[in-house]
N, CA, C and O atoms as a GROMACS GRO file, in nm:
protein
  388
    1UNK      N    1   0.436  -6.603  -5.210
    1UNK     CA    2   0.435  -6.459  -5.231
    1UNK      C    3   0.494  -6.429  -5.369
    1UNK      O    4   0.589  -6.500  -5.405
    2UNK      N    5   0.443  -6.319  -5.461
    2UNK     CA    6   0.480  -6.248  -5.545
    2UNK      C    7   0.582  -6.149  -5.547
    2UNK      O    8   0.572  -6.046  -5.481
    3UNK      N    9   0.666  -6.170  -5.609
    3UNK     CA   10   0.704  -5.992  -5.608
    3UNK      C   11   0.727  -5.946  -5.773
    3UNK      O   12   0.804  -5.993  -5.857
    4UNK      N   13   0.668  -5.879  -5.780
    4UNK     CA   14   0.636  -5.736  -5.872
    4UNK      C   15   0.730  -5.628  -5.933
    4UNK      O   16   0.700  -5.515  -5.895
    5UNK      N   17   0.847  -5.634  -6.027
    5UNK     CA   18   0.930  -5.564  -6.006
    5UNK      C   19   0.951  -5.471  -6.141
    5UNK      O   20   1.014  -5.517  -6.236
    6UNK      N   21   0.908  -5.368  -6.143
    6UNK     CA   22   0.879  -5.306  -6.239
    6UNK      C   23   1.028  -5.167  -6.273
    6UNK      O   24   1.060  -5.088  -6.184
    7UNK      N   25   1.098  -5.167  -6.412
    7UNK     CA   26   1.200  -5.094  -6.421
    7UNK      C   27   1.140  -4.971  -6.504
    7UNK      O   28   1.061  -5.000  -6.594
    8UNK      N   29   1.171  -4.831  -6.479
    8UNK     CA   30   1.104  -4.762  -6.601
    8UNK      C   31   1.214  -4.673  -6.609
    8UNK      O   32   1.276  -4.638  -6.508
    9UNK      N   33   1.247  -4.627  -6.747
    9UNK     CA   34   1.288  -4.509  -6.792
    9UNK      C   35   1.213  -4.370  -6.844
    9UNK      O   36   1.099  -4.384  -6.887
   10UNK      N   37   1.266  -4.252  -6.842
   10UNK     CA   38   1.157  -4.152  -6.883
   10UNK      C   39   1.251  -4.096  -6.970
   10UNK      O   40   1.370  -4.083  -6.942
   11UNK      N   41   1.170  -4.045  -7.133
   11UNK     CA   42   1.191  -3.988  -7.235
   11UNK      C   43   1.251  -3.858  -7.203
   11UNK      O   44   1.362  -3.821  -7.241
   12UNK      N   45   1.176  -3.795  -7.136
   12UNK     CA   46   1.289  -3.670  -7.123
   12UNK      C   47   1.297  -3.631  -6.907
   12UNK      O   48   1.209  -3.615  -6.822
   13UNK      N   49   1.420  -3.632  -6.904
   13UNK     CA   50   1.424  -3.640  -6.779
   13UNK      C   51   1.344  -3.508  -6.682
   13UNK      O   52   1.303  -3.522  -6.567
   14UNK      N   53   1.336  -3.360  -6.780
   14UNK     CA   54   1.255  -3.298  -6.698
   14UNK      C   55   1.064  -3.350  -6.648
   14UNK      O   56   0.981  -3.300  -6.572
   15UNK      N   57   1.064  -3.463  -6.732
   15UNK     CA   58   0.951  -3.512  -6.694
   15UNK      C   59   0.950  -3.627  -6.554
   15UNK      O   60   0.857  -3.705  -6.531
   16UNK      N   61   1.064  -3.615  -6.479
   16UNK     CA   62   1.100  -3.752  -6.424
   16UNK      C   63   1.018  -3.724  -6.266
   16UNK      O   64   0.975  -3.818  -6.199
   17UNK      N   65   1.007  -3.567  -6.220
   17UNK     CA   66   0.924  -3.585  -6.103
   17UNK      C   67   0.757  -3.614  -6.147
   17UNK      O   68   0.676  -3.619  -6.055
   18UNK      N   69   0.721  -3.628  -6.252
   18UNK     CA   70   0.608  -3.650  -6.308
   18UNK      C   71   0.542  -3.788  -6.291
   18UNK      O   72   0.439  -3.834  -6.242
   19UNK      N   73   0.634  -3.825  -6.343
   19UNK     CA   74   0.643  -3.987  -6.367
   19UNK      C   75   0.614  -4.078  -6.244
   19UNK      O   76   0.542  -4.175  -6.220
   20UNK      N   77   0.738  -3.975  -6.155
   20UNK     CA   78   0.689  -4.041  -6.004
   20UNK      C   79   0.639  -4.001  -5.963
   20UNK      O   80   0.710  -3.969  -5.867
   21UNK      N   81   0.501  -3.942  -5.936
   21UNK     CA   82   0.412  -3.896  -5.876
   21UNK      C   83   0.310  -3.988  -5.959
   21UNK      O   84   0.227  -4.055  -5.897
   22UNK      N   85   0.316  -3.992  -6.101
   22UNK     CA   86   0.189  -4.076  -6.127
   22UNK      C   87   0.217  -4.226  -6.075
   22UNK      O   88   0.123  -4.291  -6.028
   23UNK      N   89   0.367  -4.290  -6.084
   23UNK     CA   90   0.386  -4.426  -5.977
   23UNK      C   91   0.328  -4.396  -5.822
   23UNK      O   92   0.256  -4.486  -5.780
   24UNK      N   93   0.340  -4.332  -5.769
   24UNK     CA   94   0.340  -4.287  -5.658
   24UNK      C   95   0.178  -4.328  -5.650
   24UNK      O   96   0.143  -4.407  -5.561
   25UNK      N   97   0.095  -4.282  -5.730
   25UNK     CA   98  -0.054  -4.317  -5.702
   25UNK      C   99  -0.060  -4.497  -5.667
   25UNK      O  100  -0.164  -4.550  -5.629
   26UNK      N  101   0.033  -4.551  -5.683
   26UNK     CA  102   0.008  -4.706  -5.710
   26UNK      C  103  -0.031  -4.758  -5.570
   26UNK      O  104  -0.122  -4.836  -5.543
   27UNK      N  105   0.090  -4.675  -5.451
   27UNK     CA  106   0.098  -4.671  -5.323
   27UNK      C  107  -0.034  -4.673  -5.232
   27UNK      O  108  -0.049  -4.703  -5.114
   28UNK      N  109  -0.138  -4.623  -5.348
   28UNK     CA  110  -0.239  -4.642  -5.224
   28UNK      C  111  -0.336  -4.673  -5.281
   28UNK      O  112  -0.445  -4.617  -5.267
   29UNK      N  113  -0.309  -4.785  -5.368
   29UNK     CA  114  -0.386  -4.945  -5.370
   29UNK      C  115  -0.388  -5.020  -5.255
   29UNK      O  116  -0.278  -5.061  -5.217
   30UNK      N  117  -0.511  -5.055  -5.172
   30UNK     CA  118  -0.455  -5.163  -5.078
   30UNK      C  119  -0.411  -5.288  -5.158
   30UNK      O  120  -0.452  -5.354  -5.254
   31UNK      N  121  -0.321  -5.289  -5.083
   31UNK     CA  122  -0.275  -5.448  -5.124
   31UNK      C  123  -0.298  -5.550  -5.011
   31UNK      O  124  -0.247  -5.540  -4.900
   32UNK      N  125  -0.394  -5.667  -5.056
   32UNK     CA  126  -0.389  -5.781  -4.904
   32UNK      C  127  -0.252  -5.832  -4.890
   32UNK      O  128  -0.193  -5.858  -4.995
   33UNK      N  129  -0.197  -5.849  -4.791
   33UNK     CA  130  -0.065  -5.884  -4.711
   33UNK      C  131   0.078  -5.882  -4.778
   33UNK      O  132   0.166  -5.966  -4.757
   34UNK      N  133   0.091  -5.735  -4.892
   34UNK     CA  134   0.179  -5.726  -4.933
   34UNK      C  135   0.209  -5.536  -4.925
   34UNK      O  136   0.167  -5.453  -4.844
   35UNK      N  137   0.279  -5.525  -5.020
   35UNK     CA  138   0.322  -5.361  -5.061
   35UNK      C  139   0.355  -5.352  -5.168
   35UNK      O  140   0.361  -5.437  -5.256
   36UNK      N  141   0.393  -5.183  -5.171
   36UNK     CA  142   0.432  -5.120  -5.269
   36UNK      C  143   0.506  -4.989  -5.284
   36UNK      O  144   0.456  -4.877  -5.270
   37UNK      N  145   0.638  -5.019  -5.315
   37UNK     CA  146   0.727  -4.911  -5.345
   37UNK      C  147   0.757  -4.859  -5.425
   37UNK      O  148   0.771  -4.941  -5.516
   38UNK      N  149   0.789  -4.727  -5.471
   38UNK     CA  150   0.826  -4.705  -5.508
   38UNK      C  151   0.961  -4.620  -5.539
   38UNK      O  152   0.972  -4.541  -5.445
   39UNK      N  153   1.030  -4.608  -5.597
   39UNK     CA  154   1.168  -4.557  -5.577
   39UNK      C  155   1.274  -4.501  -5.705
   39UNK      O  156   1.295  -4.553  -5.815
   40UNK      N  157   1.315  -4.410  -5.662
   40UNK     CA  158   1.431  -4.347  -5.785
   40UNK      C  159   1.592  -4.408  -5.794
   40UNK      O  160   1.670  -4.405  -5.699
   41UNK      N  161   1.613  -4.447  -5.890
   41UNK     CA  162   1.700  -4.501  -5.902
   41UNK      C  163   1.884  -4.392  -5.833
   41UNK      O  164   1.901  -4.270  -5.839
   42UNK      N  165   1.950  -4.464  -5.796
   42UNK     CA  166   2.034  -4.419  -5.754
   42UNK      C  167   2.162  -4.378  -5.870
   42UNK      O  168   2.248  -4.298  -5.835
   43UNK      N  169   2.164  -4.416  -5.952
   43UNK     CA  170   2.227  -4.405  -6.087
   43UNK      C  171   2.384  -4.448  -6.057
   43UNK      O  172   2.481  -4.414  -6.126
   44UNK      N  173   2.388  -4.538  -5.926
   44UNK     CA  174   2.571  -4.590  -5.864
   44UNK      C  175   2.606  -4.736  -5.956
   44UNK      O  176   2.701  -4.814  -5.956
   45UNK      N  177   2.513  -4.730  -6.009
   45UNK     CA  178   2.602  -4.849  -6.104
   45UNK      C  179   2.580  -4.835  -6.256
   45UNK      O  180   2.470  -4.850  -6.308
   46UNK      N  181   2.700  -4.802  -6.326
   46UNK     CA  182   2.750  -4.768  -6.475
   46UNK      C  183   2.643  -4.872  -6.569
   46UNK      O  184   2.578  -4.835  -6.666
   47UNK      N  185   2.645  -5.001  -6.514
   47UNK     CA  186   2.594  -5.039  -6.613
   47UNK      C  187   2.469  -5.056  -6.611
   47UNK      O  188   2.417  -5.119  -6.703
   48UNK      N  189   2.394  -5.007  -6.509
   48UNK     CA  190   2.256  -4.990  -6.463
   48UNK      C  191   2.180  -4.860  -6.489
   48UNK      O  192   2.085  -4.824  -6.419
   49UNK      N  193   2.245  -4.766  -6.631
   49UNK     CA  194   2.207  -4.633  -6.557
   49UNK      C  195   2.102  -4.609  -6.645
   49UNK      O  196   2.054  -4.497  -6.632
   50UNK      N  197   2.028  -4.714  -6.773
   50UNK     CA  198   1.918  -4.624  -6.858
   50UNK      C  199   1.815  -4.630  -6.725
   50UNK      O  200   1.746  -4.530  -6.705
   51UNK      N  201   1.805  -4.721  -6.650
   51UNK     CA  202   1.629  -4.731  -6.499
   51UNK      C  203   1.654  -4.569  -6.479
   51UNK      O  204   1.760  -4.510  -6.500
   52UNK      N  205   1.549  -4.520  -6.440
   52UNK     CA  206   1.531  -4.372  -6.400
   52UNK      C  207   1.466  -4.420  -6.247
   52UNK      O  208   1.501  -4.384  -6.134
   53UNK      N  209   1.334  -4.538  -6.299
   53UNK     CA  210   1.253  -4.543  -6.166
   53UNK      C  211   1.220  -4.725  -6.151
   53UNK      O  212   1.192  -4.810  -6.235
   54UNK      N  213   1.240  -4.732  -5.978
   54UNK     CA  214   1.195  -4.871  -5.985
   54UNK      C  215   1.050  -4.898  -5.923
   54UNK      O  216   1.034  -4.847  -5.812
   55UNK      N  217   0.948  -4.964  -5.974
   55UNK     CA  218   0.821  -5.049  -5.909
   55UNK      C  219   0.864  -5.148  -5.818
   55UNK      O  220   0.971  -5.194  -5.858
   56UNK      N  221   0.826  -5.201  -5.711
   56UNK     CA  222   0.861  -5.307  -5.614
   56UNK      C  223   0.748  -5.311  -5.531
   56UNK      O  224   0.708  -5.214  -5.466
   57UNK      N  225   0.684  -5.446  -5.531
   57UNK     CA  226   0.531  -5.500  -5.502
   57UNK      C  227   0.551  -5.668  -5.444
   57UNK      O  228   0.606  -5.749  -5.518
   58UNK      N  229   0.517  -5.696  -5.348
   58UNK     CA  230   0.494  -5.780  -5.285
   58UNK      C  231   0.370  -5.804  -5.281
   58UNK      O  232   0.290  -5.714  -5.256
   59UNK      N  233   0.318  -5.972  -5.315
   59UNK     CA  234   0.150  -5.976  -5.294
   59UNK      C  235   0.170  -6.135  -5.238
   59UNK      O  236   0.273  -6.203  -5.236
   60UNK      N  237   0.055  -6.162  -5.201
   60UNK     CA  238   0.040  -6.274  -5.106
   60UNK      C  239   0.018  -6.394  -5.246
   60UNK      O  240   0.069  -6.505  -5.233
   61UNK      N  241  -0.056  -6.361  -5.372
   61UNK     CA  242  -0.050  -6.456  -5.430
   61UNK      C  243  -0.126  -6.397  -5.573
   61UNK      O  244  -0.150  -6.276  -5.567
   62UNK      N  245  -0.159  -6.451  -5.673
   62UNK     CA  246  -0.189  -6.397  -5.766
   62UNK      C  247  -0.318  -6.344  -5.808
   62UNK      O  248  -0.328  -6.270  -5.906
   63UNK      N  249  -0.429  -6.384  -5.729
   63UNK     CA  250  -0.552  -6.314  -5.688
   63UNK      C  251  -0.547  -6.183  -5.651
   63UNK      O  252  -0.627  -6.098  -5.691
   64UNK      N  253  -0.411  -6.152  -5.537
   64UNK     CA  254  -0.404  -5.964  -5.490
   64UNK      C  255  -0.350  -5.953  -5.579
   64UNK      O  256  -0.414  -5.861  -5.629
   65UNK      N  257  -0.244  -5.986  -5.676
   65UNK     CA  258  -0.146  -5.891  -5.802
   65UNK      C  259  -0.316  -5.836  -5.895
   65UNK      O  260  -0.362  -5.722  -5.903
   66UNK      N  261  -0.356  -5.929  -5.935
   66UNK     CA  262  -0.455  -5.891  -6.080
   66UNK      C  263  -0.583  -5.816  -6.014
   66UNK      O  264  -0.660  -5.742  -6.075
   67UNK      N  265  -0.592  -5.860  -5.840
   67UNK     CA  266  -0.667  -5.708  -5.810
   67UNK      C  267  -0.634  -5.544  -5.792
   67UNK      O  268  -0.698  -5.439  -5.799
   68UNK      N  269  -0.478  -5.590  -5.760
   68UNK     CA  270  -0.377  -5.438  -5.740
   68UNK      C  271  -0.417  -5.379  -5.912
   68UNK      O  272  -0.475  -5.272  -5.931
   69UNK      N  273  -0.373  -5.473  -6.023
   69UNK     CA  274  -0.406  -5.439  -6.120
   69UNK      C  275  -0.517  -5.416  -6.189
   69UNK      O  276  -0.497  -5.415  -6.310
   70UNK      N  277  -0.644  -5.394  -6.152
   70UNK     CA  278  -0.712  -5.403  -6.154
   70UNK      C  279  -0.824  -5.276  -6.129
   70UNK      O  280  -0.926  -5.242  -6.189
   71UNK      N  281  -0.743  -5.216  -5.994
   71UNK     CA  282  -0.785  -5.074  -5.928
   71UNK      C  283  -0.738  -4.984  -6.031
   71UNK      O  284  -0.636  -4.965  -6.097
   72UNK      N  285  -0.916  -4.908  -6.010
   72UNK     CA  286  -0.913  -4.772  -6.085
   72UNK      C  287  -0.722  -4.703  -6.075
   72UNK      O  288  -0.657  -4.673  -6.175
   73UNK      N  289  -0.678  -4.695  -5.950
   73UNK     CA  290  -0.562  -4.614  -5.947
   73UNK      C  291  -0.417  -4.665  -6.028
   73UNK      O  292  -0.317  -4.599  -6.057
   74UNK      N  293  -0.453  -4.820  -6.053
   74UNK     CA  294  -0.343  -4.854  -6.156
   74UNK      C  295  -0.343  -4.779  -6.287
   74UNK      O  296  -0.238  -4.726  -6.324
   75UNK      N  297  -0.474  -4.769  -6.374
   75UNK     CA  298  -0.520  -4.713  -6.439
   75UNK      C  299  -0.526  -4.552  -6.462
   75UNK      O  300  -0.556  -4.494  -6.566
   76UNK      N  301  -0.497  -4.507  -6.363
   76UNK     CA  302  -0.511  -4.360  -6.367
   76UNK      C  303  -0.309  -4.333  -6.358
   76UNK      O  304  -0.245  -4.236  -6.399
   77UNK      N  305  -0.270  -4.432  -6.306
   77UNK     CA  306  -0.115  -4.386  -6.272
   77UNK      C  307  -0.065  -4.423  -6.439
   77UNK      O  308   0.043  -4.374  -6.472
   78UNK      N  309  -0.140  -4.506  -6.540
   78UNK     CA  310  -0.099  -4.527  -6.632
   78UNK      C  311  -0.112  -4.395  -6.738
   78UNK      O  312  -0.032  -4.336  -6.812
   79UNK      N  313  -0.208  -4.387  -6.716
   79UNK     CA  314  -0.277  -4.274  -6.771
   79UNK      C  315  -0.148  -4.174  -6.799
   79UNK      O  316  -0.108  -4.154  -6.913
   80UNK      N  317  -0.094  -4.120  -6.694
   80UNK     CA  318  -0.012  -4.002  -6.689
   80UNK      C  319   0.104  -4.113  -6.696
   80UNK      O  320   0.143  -4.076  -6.807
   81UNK      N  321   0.188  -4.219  -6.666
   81UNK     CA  322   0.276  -4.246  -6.701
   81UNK      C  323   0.319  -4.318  -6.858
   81UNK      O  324   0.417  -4.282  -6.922
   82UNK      N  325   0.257  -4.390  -6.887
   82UNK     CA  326   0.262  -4.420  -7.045
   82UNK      C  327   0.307  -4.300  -7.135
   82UNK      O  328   0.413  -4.326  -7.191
   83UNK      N  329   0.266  -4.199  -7.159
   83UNK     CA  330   0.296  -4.129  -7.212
   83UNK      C  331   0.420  -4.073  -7.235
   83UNK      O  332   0.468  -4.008  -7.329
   84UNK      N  333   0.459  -4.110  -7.136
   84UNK     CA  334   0.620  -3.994  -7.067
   84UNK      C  335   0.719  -4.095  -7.065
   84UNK      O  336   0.828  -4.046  -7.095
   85UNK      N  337   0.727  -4.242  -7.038
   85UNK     CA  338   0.787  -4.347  -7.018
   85UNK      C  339   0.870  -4.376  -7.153
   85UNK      O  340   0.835  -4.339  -7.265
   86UNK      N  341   0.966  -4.435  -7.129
   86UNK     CA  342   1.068  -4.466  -7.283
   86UNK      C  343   1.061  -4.604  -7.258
   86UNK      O  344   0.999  -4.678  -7.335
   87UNK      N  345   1.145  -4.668  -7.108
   87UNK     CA  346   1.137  -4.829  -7.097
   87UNK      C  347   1.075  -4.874  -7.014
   87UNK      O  348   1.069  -4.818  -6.904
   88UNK      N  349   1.009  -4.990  -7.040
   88UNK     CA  350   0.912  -5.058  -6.924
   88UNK      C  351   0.968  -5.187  -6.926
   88UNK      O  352   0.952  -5.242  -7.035
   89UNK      N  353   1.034  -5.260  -6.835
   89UNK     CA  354   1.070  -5.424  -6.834
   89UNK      C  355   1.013  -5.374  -6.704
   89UNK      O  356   1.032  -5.281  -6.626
   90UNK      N  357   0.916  -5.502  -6.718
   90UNK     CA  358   0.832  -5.567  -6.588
   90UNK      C  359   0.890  -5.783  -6.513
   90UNK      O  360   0.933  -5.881  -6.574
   91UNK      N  361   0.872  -5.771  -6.432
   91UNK     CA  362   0.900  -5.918  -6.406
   91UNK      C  363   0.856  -5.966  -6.254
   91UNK      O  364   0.901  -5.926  -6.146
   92UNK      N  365   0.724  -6.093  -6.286
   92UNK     CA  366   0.652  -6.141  -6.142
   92UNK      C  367   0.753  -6.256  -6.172
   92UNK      O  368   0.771  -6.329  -6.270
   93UNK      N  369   0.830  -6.239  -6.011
   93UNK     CA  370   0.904  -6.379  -5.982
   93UNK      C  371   0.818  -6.444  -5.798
   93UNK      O  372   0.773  -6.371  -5.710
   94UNK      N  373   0.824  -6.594  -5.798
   94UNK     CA  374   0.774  -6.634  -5.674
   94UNK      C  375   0.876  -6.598  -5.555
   94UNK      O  376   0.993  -6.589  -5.592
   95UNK      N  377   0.856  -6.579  -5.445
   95UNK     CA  378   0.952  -6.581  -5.320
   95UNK      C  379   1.002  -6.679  -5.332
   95UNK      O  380   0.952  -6.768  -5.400
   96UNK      N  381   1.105  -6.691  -5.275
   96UNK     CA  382   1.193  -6.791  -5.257
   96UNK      C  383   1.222  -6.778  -5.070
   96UNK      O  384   1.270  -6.685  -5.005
   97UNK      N  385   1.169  -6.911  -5.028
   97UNK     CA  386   1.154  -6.907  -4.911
   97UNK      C  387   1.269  -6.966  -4.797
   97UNK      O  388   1.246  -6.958  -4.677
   0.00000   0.00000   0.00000
């Protein structure tokens, strides 16, 4: 298994319910025998606080990641998020079983 773990910051924070709504489209990609969350950062740790928003994706193997990526709706959530976004660190690590 994959997991998918995507950190983002947003340029100006009145744009931040924006941002997650265009992540939010990601959610309904099917994914084969994995998911996708998404989530607002809690801002409880000092040295964690530029993340605004986290990506979190589970996939069965790397055939579903580059099809998740792949769907029109990745593409359309980019669309409206690129723009608005300040930081993007992304990182596919394997499960550890």
């Amino acid at each position: 298994m994959i997991r998918h773990i995507v950190f983002f910051s947003v340029k100006d924070k009145a744009d931040l319910q924006t941002v997650l709504n265009g992540l939010r489209l990601l959610c309904n990609i099917p994914v084969r025998g994995g998911r996708v969350e998404i989530s607002e950062n809690l801002h409880t740790d000092a040295l964690s606080d530029d993340v605004d928003i986290v990506v979190y994706g589970e996939f069965d193997d790397q055939a579903a990641l580059d099809a998740y990526k792949a769907h029109q709706l990745y593409q359309d959530s980019i669309a409206i998020v690129r723009p608005l976004r300040e930081l993007r660190i992304a990182a596919d690590v394997m499960a550890q079983s």
